[in-house]
PyMOL commands that place a pseudoatom at each C-alpha (Angstrom):
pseudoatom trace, name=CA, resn=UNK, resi=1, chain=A, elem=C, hetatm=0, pos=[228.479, 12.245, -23.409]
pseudoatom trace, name=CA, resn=UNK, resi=2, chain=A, elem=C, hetatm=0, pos=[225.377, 13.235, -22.071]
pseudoatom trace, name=CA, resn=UNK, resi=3, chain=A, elem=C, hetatm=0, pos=[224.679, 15.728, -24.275]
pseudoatom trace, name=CA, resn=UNK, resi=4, chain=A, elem=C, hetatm=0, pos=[225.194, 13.388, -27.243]
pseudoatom trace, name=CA, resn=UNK, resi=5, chain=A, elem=C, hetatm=0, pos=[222.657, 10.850, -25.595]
pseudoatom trace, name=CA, resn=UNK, resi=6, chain=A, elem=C, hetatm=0, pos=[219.968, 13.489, -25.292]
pseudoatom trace, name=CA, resn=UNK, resi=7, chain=A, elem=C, hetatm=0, pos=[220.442, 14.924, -28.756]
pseudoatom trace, name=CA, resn=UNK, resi=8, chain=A, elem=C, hetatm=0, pos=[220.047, 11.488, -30.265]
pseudoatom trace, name=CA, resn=UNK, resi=9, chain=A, elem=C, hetatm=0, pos=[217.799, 10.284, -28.216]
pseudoatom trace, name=CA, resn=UNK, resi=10, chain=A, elem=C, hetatm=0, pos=[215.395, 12.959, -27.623]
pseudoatom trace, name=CA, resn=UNK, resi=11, chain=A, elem=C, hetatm=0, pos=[212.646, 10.464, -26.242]
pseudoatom trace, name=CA, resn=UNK, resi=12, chain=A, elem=C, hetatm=0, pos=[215.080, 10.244, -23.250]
pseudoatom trace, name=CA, resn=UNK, resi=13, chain=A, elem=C, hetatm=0, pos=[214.768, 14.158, -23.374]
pseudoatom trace, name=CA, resn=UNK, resi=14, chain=A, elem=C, hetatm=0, pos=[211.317, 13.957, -23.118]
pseudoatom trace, name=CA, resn=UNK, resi=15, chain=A, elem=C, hetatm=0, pos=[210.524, 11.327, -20.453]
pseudoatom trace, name=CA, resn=UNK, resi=16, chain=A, elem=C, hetatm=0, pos=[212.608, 13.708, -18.147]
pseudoatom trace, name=CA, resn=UNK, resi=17, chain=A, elem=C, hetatm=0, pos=[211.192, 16.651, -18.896]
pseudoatom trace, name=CA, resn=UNK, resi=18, chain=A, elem=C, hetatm=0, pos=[207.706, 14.871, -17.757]
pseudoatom trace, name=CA, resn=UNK, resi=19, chain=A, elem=C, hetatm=0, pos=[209.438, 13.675, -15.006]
pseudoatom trace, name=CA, resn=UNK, resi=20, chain=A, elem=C, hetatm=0, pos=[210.383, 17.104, -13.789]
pseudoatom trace, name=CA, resn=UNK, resi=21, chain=A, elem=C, hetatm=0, pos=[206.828, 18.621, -14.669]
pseudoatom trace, name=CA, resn=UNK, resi=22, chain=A, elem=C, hetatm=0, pos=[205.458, 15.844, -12.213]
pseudoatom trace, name=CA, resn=UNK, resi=23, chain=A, elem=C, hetatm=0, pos=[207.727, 16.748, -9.615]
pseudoatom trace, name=CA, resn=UNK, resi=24, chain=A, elem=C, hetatm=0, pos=[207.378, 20.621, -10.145]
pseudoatom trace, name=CA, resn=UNK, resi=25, chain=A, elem=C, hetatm=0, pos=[203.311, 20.525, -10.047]
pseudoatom trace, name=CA, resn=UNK, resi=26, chain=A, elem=C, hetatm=0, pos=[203.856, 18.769, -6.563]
pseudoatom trace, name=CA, resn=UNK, resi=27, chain=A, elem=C, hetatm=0, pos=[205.908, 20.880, -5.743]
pseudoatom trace, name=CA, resn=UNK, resi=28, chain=A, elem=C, hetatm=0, pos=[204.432, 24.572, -7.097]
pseudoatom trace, name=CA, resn=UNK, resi=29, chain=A, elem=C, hetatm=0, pos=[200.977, 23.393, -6.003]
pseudoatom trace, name=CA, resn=UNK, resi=30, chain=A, elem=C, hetatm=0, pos=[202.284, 22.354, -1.893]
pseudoatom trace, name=CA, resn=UNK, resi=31, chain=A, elem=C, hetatm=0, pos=[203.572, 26.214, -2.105]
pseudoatom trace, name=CA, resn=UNK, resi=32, chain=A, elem=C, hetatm=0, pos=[200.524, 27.656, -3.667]
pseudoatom trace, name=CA, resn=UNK, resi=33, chain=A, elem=C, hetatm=0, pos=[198.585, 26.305, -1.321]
pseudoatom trace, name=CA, resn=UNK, resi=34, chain=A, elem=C, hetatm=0, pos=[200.572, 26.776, 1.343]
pseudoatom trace, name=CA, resn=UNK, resi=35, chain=A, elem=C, hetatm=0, pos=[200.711, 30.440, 0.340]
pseudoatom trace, name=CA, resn=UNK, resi=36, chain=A, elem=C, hetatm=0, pos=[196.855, 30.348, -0.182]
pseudoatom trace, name=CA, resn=UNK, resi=37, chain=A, elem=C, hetatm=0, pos=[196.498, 29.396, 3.687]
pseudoatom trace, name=CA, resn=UNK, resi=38, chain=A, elem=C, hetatm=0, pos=[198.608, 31.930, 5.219]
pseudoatom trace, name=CA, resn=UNK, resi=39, chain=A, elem=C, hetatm=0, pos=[196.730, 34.153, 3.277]
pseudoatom trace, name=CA, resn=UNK, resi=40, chain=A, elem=C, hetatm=0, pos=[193.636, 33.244, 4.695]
pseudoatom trace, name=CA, resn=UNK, resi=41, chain=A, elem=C, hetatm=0, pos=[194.797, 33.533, 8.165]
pseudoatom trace, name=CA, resn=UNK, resi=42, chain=A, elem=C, hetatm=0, pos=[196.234, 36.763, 8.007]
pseudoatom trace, name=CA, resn=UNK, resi=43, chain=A, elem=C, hetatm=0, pos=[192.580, 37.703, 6.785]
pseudoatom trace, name=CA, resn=UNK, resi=44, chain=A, elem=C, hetatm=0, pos=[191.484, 36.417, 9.663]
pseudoatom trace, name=CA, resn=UNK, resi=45, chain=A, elem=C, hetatm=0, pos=[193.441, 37.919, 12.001]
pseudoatom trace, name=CA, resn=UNK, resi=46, chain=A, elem=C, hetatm=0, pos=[192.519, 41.406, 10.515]
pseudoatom trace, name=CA, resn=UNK, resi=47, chain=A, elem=C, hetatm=0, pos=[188.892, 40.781, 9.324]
pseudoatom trace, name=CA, resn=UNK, resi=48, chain=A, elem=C, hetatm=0, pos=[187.739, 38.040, 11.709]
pseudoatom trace, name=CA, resn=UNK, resi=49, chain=A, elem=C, hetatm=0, pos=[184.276, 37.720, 9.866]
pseudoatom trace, name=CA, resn=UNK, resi=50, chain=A, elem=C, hetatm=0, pos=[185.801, 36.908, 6.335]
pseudoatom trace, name=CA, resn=UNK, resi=51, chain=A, elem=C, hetatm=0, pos=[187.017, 33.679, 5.427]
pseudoatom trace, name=CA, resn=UNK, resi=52, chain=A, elem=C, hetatm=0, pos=[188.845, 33.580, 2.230]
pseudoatom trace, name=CA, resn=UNK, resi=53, chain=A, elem=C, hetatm=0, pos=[189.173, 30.268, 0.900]
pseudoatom trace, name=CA, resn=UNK, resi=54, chain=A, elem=C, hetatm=0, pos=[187.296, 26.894, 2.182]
pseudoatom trace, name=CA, resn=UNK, resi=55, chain=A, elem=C, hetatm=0, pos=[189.135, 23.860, 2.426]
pseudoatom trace, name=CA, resn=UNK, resi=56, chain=A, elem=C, hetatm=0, pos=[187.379, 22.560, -0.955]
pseudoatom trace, name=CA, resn=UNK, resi=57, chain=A, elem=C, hetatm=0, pos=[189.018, 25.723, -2.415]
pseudoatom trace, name=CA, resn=UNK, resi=58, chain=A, elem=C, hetatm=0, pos=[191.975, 24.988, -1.454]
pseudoatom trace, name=CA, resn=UNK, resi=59, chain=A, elem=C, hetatm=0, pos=[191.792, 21.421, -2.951]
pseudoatom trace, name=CA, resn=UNK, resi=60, chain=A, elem=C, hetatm=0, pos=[190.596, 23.075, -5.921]
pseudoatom trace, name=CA, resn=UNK, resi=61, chain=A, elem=C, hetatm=0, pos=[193.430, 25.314, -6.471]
pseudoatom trace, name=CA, resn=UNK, resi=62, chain=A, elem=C, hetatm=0, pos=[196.423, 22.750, -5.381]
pseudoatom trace, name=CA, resn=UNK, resi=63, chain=A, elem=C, hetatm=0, pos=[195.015, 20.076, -8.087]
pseudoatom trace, name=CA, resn=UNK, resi=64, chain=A, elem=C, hetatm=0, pos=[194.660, 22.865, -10.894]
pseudoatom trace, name=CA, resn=UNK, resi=65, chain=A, elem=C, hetatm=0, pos=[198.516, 24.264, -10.110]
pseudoatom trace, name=CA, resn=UNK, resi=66, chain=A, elem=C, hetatm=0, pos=[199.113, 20.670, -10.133]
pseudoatom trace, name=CA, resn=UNK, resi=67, chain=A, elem=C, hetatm=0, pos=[197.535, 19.411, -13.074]
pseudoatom trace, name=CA, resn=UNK, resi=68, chain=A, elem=C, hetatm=0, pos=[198.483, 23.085, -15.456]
pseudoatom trace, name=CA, resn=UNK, resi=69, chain=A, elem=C, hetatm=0, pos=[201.933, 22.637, -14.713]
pseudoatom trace, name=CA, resn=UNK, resi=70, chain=A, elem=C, hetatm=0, pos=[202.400, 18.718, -15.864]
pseudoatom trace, name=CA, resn=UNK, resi=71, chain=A, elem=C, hetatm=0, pos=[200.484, 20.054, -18.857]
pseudoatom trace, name=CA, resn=UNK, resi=72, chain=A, elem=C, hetatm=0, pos=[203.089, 22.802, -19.479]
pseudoatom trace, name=CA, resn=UNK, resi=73, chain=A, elem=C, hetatm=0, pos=[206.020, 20.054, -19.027]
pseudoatom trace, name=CA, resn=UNK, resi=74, chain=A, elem=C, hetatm=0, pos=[204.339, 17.974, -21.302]
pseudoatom trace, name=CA, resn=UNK, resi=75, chain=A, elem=C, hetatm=0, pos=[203.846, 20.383, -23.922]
pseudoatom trace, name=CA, resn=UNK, resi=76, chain=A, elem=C, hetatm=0, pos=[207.282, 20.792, -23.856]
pseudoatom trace, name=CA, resn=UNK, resi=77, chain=A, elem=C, hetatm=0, pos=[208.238, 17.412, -24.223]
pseudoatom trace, name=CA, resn=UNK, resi=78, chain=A, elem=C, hetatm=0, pos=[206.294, 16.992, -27.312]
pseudoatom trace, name=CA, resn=UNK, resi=79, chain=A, elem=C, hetatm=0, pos=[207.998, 19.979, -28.567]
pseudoatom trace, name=CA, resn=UNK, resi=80, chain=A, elem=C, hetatm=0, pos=[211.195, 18.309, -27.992]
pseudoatom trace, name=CA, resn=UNK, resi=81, chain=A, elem=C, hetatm=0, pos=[209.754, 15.839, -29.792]
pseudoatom trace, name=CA, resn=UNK, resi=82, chain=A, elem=C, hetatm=0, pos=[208.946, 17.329, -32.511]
pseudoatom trace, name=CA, resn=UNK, resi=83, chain=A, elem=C, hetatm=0, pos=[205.077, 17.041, -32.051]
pseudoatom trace, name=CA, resn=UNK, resi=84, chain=A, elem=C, hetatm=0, pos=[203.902, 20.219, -31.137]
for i in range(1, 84): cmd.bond("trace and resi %d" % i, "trace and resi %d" % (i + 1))
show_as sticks, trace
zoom trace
């Protein structure tokens, strides 16, 4: 049934693969930068005069993990679409 409904409907197809890209950029960007900062403080705990990444940098990084992986997710839903 639901397979029927997503091969003949593929716009449904594509709204939820956006739907998933949102909701893995939040999530692959919380982990990133997550990862970023326990980086940095294990950098500071063995160099304690460099600082990896500022704060900005972290910003930075979370909103371009963010923003390249709803990209990715909606590439792919335009190649389900038959756009792409």
């Amino acid at each position: 049934m639901i397979e029927k409904l997503l091969t003949g409907y593929p716009e449904i197809s594509a709204i939820i693969l956006i739907l998933c890209g949102f909701l893995a950029g939040g999530i692959l960007s919380r982990v990133v930068v997550q990862l970023l900062h326990w980086f940095n403080l294990w950098i500071r705990k063995t160099l304690p005069t460099i600082t990896l990444a500022s704060v900005r940098t972290e910003i930075f990084i979370q909103k371009l993990v963010y923003y390249l992986t709803v990209a990715v997710f909606v590439l792919l839903a335009l190649r389900v679409l038959g756009l792409g």
